[in-house]
N, C-alpha and C positions, 0 to 999 in steps of 0.2 A: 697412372699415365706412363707412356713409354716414352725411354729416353729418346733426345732428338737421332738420325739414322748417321751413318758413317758422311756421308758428302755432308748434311744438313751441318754438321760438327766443322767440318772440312772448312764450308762456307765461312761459317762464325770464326772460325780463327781467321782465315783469310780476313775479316773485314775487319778484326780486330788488330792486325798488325800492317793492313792502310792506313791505319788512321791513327799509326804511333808506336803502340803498344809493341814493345820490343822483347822486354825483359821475360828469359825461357821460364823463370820463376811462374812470375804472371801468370802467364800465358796457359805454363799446365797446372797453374789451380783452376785458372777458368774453363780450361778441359774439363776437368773434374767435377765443377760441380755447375750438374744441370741447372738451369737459367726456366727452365718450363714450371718446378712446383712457383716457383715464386710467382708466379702468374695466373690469375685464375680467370675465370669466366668467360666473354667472349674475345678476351685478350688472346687468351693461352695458345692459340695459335702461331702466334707473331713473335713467341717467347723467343725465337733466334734472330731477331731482326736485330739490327744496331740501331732501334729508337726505344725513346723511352715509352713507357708504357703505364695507365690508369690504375692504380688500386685502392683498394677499402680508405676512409675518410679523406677524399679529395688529394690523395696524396699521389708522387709517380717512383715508379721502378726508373730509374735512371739507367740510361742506353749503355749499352756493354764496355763498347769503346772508352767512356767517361771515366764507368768504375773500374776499368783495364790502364789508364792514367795516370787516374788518383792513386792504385794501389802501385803504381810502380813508383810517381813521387813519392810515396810514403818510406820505399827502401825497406821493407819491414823483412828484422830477420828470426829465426826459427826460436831463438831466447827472448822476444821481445814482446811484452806486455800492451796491448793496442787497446784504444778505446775509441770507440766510433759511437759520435752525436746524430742521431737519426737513424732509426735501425728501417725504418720502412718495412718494405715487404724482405729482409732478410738477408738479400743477396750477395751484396757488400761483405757482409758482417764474416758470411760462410767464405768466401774467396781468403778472407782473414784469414778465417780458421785454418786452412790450408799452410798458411805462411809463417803464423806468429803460436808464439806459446799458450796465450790466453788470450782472449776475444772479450772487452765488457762493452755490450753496446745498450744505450738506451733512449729510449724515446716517447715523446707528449702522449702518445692514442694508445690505450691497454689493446684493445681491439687488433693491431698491427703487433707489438710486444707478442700475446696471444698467439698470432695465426703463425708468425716468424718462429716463435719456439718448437711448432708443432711439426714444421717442413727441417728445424735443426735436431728434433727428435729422429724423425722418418731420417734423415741421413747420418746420424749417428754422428754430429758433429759435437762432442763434451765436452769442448773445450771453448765455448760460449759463454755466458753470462748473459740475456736479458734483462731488462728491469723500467717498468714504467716512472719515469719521472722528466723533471723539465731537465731536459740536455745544456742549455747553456750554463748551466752551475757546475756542467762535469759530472766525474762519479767522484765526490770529494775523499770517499772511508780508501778507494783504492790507490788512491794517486801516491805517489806520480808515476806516469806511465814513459813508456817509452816512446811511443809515436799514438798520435791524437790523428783521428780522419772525424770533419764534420760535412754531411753532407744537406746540407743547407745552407743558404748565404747570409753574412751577418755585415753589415755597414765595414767592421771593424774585426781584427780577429778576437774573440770573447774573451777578457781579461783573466775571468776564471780558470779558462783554457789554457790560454798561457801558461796561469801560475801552475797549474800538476803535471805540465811537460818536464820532463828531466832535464838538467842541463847533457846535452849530448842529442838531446830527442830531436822528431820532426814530428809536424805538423802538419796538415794538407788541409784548406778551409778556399771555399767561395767569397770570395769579398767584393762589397758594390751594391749600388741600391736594390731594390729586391724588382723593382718593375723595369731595369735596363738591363744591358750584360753585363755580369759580372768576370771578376778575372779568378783564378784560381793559382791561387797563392802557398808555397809553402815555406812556412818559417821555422828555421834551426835555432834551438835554444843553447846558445853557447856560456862560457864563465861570465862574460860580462856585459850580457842583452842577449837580441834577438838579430838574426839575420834572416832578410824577407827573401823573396825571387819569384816575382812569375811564370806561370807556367801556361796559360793559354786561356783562352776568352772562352767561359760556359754560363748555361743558365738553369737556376736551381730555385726551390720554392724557398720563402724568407725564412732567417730561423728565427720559431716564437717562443718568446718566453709562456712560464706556466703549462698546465698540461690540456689537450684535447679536451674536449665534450664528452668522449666514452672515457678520459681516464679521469 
């Protein structure tokens, strides 16, 4: 598939710094990496829209502007070991790679793991890590990481999670029931707790413990 055309590119950044996204970091990784393989089927059209979008096992590609957000609360820098709970159809994970030293992203459905490896092969992103498993435990063998993104929403931020944030790290999680809006939270682990702060009202699928049907 060919990449989106010079205005089509033009567009998508334009919508993505209406709607926040500021940071020139950001912004030229989401240049960077095409938004279209992550998208397949009758979708793959719409890959430049700023909505979200259907993929393989019930799950969605979260809208640009979101994951243009998320990664600027996350602050993530070029030394900084990232681990992101919910890898989906890849996108997120790859915008990472761009920013941060090492990418460990994992999630419920091998089937997503699978297809997400295969589009971070074709761009030659190696500084990934996939791996099928339940996300709210973390990735325990690597921890602690420097900044934690979960892109799912959990009542609460995941205790687990918490604990393999470094003291100095951030955090970026959806918190709120999973059938209302949720807020999008990120929490700084400093020497003697946690400090929360809101970041704007979103809505994300629940996060579930245990793995998928296909994993």
């Amino acid at each position: 598939m060919s990449g989106p055309t010079a205005e089509t590119k033009m567009q998508f950044l334009f919508a993505l710094r209406s709607k926040g996204v500021t940071d020139t970091k950001v912004l030229s990784a989401m240049e960077n990496i095409d938004r279209g393989p992550f998208v397949r089927g009758i979708f793959s059209e719409r890959a430049y829209e700023d909505m979200p979008l259907p993929i393989a096992c019930g799950q969605t590609i979260s809208q640009p502007s979101v994951v243009g957000i998320m990664t600027q609360a996350l602050q993530v820098n070029s030394r900084d070991k990232v681990l992101e709970v919910g890898t989906g159809s890849g996108y997120q994970a790859a915008i990472l790679a761009k920013l941060a030293r090492r990418v460990y992203t994992v999630e419920r459905h091998q089937r997503l793991v699978r297809e997400a490896r295969a589009v971070f092969d074709e761009m030659a992103l190696v500084n990934i890590t996939a791996m099928t498993a339940d996300g709210s435990h973390g990735w325990p063998d690597q921890a602690p990481f420097d900044r934690i993104i979960v892109t799912a929403a959990a009542e609460d931020p995941p205790g687990p999670l918490l604990a393999q944030l470094k003291i100095g790290g951030i955090m970026v999680v959806p918190v709120g029931q999973s059938d209302a809006v949720q807020t999008l939270i990120r929490v700084r682990r400093g020497e003697n707790g946690y400090d929360y702060d809101e970041i704007r009202p979103v809505r994300f699928v629940p996060l579930l413990e245990g793995l998928g049907k296909d994993g």
